[in-house]
Backbone bond lengths (Angstrom), bond angles and torsions (degrees), N, CA, C in turn:
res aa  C-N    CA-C-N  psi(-1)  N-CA   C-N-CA  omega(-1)  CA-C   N-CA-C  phi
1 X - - - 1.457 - - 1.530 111.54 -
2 X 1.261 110.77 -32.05 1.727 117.87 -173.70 1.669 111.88 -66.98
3 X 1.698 103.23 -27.28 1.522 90.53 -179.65 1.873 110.57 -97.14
4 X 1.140 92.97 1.60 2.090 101.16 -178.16 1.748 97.24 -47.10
5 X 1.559 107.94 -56.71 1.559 93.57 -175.95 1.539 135.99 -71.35
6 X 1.261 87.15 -14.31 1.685 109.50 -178.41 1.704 96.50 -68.08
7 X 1.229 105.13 -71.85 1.705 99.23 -179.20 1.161 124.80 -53.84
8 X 1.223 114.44 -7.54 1.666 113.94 -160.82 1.742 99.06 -118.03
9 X 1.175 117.53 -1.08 1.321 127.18 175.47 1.978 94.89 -102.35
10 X 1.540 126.84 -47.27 1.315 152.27 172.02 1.472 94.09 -32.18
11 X 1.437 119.49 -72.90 1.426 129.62 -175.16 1.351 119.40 -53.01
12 X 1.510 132.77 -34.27 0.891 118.54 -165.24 1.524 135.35 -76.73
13 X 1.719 102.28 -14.97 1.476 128.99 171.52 1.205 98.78 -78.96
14 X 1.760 125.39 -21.93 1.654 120.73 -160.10 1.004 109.75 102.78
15 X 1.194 145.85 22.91 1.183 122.22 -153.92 1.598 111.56 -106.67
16 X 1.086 138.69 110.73 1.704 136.82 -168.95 1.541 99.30 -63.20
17 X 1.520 88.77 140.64 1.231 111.70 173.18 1.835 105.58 -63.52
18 X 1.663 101.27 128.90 1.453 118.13 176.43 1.426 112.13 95.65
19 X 1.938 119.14 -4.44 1.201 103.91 -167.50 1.570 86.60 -119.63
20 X 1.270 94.70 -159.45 1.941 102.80 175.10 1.402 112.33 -160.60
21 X 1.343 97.38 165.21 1.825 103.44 -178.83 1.506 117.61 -130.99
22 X 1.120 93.30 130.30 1.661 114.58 -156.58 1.838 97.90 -76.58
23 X 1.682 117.94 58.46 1.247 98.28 141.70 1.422 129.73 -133.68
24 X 1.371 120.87 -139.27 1.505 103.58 159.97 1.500 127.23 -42.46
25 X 1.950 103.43 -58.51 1.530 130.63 -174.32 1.976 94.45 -44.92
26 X 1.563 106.48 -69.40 1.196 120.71 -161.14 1.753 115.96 -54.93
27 X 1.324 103.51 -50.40 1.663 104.58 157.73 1.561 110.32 -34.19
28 X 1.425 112.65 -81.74 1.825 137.51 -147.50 1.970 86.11 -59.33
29 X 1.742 121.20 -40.60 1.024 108.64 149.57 1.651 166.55 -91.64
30 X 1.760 90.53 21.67 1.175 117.52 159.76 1.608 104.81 -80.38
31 X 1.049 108.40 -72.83 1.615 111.88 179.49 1.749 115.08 -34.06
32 X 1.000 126.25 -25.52 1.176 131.10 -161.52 1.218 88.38 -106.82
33 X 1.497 142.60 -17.89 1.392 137.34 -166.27 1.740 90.29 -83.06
34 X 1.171 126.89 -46.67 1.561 139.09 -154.28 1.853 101.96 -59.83
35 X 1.664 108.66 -31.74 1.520 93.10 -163.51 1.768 98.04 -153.14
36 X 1.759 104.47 41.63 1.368 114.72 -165.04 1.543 107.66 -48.94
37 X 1.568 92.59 -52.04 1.337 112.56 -164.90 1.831 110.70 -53.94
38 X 1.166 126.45 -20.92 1.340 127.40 -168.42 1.564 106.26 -53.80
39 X 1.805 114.27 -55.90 1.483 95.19 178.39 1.889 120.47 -62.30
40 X 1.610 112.90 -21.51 0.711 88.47 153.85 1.769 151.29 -57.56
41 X 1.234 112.22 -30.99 1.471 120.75 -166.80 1.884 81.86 -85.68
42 X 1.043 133.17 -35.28 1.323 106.74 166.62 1.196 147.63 -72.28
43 X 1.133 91.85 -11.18 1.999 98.44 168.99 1.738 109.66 -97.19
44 X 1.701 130.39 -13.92 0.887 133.61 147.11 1.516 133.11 -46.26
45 X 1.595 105.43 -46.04 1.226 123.70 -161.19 1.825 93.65 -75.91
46 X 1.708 109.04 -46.31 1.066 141.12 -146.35 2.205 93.42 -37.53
47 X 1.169 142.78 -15.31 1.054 126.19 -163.43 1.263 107.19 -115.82
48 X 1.375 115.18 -3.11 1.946 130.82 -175.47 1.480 91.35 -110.36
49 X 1.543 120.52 -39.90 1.714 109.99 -159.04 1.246 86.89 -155.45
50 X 1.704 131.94 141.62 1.085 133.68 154.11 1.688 100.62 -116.59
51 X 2.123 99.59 122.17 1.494 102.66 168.43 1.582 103.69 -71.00
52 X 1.189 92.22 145.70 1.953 101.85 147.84 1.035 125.78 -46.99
53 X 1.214 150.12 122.20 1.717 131.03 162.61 0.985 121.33 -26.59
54 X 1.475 133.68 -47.68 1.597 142.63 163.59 1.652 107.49 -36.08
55 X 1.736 109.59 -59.24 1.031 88.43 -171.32 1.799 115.26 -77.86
56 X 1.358 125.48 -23.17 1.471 122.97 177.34 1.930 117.32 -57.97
57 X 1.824 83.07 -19.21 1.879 78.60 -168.62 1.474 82.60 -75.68
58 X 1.239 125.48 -36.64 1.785 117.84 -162.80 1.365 113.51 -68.95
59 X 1.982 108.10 -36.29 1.541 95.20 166.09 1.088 128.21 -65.83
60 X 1.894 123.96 -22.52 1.240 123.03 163.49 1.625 129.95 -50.49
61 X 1.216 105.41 -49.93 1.708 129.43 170.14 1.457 90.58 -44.91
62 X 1.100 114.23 -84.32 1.308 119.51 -163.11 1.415 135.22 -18.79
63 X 1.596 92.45 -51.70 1.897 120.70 -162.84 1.832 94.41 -107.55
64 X 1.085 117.07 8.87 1.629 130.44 175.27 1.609 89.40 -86.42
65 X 1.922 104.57 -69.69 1.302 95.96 -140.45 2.201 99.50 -86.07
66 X 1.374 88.56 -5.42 1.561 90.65 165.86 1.235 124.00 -77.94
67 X 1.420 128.16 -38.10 1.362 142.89 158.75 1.778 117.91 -39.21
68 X 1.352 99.98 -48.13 1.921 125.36 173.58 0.775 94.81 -43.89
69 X 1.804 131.62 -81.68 1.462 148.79 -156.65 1.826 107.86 -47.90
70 X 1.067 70.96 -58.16 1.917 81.67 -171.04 1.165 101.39 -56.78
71 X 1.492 140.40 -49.05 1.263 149.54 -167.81 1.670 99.65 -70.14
72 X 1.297 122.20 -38.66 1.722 99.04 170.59 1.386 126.13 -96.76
73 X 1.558 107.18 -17.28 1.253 112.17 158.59 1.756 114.05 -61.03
74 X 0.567 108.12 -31.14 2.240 122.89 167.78 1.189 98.43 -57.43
75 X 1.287 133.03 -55.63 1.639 154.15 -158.27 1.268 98.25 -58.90
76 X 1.540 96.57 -67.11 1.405 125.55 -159.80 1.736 110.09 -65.09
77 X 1.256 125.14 -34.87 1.022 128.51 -163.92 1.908 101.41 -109.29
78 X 0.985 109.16 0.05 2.104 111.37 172.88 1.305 108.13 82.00
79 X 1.923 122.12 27.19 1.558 118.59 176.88 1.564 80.87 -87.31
80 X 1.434 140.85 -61.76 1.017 154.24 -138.52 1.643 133.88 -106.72
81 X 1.519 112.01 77.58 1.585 106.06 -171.27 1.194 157.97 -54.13
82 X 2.001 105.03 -6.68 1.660 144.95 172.57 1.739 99.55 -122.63
C-alpha cells in the first residue's frame, strides 16, 4: 500500500516505472521513492503505537540514507545499472 502513492504520483510527469527524471519534481520523487512506505507503516502501526513525527522523519532519514548506500554500493559492484 505504501508504494500505491509513490507510483501514482511517478506517473503523472510520465515517468516509467524503474527510471527517473532529472528535475526538481523527479529528485523530491526519487527521495520519496527510497522510504515511501514509512507513512505507510505509520498509520498502520498508528492503533498499537503512535511514532512522533520526529521519530517517523528519523525513520524516514534513516531508510533514505540506508537505501542510498546500498544502491551505490549495487552500482559500484555491477548488481545495479542506474
Amino acid at each position: 500500500m505504501g508504494e500505491l502513492s509513490n507510483s501514482f504520483l511517478k506517473r503523472q510527469p510520465d515517468i516509467q516505472p524503474g527510471a527517473s527524471h532529472h528535475s526538481p519534481l523527479g529528485v523530491a520523487l526519487a527521495i520519496f521513492d527510497q522510504a515511501d512506505f514509512v507513512p505507510a507503516v505509520w498509520l498502520t502501526l498508528a492503533p498499537l503505537w503512535l511514532m512522533t513525527p520526529a521519530q517517523s522523519i528519523a525513520a524516514f532519514a534513516v531508510r533514505v540514507s540506508v537505501h542510498f548506500a546500498i544502491n551505490v554500493i549495487g552500482y559500484g559492484i555491477g548488481a545495479r545499472k542506474t
